[in-house]
Every structure is written in C-alpha cells, then in structure tokens.
N, C-alpha and C positions, 0 to 999 in steps of 0.2 A: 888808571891811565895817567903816563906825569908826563911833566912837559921836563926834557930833560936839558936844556941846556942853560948855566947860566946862574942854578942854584944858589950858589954862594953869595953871589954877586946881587941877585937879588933878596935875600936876608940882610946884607948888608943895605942894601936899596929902602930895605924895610926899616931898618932900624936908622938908621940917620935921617929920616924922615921922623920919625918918635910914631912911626904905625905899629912898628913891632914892639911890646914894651912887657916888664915882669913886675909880678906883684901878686895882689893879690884882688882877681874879679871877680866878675859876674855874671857869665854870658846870659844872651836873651833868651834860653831855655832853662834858664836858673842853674846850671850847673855852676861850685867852686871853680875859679881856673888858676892857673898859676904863670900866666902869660894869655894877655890881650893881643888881639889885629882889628886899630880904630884907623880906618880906612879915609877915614874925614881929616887926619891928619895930611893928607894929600892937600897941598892948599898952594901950590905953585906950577909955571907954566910947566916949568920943567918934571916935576914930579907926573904929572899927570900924559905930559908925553913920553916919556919912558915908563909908564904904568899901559897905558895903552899899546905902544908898541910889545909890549909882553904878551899883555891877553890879545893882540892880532894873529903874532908869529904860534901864539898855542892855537887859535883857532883855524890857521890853516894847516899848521901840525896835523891835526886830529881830525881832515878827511869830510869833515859834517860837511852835510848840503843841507842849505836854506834859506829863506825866502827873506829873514827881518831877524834883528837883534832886539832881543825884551830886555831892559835896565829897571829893575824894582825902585819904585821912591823909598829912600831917596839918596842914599847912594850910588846907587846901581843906575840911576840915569847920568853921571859924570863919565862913570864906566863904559856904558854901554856907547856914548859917542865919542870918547878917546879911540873906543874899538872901534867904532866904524871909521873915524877920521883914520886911524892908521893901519885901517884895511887898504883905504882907496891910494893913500899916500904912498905906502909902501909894499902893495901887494897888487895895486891895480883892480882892487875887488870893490864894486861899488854896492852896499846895500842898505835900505832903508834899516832906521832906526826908530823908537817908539821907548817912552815909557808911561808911568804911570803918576793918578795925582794921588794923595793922602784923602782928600774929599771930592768928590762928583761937582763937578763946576755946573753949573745950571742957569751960567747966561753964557752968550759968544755964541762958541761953537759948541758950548755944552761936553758931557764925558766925563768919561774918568780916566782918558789916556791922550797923549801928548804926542802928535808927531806922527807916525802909519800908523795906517788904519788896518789892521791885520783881517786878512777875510777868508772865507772856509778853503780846508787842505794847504793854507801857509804850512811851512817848518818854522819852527820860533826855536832860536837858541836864546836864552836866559844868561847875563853877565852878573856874576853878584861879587862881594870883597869874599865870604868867607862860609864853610860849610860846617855848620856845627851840630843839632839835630834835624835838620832839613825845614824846620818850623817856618821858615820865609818862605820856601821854596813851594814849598804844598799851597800858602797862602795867593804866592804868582802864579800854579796851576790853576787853581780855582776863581781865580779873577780874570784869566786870559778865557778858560773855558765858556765864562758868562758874554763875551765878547764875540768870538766866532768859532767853527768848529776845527779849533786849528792843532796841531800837533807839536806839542814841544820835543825836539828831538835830544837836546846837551843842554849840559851846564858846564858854566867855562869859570870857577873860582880862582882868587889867586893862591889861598892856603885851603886845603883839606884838614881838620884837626884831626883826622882818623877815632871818629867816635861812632857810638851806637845812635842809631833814631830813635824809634820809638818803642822796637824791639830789638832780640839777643844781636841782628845782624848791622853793621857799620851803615851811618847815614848814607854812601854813597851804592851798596848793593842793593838796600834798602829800596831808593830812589830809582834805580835799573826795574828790579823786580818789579814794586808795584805801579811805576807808570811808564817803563823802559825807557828811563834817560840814559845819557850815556853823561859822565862829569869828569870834566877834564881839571887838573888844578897844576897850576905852577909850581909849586912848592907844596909839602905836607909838613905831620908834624915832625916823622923821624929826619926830614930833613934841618928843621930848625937846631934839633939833637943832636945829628951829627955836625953842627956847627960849633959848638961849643968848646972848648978845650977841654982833655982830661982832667979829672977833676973838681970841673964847676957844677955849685950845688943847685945850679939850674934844671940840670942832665937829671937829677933823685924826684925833682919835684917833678917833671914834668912826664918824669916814668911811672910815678905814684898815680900822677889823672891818669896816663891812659887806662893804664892797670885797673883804675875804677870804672871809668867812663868808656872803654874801648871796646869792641865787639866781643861777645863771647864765644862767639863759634866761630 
C-alpha cells in the first residue's frame, strides 16, 4: 500500500534534512546498507510539521479506523504526536496519542507508557521512521499486548526498505500474515531509485542490497 502523492518532493524533503543519506551502514538487524533514514535528524519546527502533515494525510489515505496512535520510544513518540497534531489541525480528526518509556518509572504515576491509556478492543495504529526486518515492530506488539487486550490494526512508516523479515517473505507481508497488520509507507525503496538520475552509482549499490536482502518469493 503507498501513499501516492508527493514522492519526489518528499525524498527531496528527506535529504535536505540529512535524514536520507549514502554510505556505508548498519541497520538495527545487522544488515550492510548502502543508504541510511536517521529520522533524529528531524530536529526543527518546520521539519517536523511537514513530517507530520505526511503521515496524517497517508493515514486518512488508508481508511483505518482507530481508537489511539502508538509512537515507539523513542522516535516514534515525535511522530506519533506530529500525527495527531496534524490529524486535529488539518483533518478535524481528534485522537488520543500514547507512547512508550525505555524503562518502567516506578514513582508518579508509575508505567511504562506516556499519555492514553489504551484499554481492551482499542484499534492501535503504530507510527514508526522506517521498516526494515520488522524487529521494533514485533517488540511494540509485544509490549502493547502486556498492557491491554488491544488490537493493532496498521503501521503507518515513512520509507518501506522492501526487505525480507525473518523469513523468504518481505517484512511487510510478513507483518499482514502473522498478526494481520496492514502498513502503509510514504515512500519505499524503488522510489528512492527511481530518483536518481541515469547513471548514478547509487542506482548498482542499492540494487545489489535489494537483490541480497529482498523477498525471495
């Protein structure tokens, strides 16, 4: 599912921010990459309400009904209330927002989430930067589950790398299949590709990962 308008515009969005960058990494499932999305680069008003008005307009794009926005620590809580701020802003959609800490606080108010308090048969949609073997994503199923008996419907990313999870099939059929998300993303990687000019030896390297790291069926 992509969100279709706006693509170029926003790669270019990505890279004059220095979120989108090439080289040579190391995503957080150990994979080689040949191109980073460090989403922390987001570090101004303005970046961050035009990051938010994106993942708003893809999550009314894409139909979900739900109850609360889940933002993972600790990116993914910037995200998740850009998204709500320019749900209510620009779409008249008001809904609570939540996310999570790194460690369980155990004075105050105690917890290990920040904001709603999600309770049995919510819908929870998930706001994350980026989808790569779904390794965060399983880790926020499993921490939301301990919490109440609520249903994660979508995941709203802004790049798809289009790789494999954990087996032959792509992290995001993957994710459908065994806990029926549905994941919507902004942009993917053949998008980034077809941005490039004929040519650039960008275009080899990053045909070479998928080639490695891409679904086999």
């Amino acid at each position: 599912m992509i969100f279709m308008l706006g693509k170029n515009e926003f790669i270019e969005f990505m890279a004059d921010a220095g979120v989108l960058t090439f080289g040579d990494f190391t995503t957080k499932s150990g994979r080689k990459t040949p191109y980073f999305v460090n989403t922390g680069n987001y570090k101004t008003g303005m970046h961050i309400s035009i990051l938010g008005d994106y993942y708003a307009e893809l999550v009314v794009s894409s139909g979900e009904k739900f109850d609360a926005i889940y933002g993972p620590a600790y990116k993914g809580i910037t995200l998740a209330a850009a998204t709500a701020s320019s749900l209510y802003r620009n779409h008249g959609i008001n809904v609570p927002y939540f996310f999570n800490r790194k460690e369980v606080k155990d004075h105050g108010e105690g917890g290990s989430l920040v904001g709603y308090k999600p309770k049995d048969d919510d819908k929870i949609i998930i706001i994350e930067d980026v989808v790569t073997a779904g390794t965060a994503v399983r880790e926020s199923l499993q921490l939301l589950s301990a919490v109440a008996d609520v249903t994660v419907t979508a995941l709203f990313v802004s790049v798809d790398r289009m790789e494999r999870g954990t087996g032959e099939l792509s992290t995001l059929d993957e994710l459908h299949q065994q806990h029926g998300i549905n994941v919507y993303q902004i942009i993917n990687a053949r998008d980034i590709i077809a941005s490039f000019p004929n040519g650039d030896d960008r275009i080899a390297k990053m045909e070479a990962y998928l080639a490695e790291y891409g679904p086999k069926g």
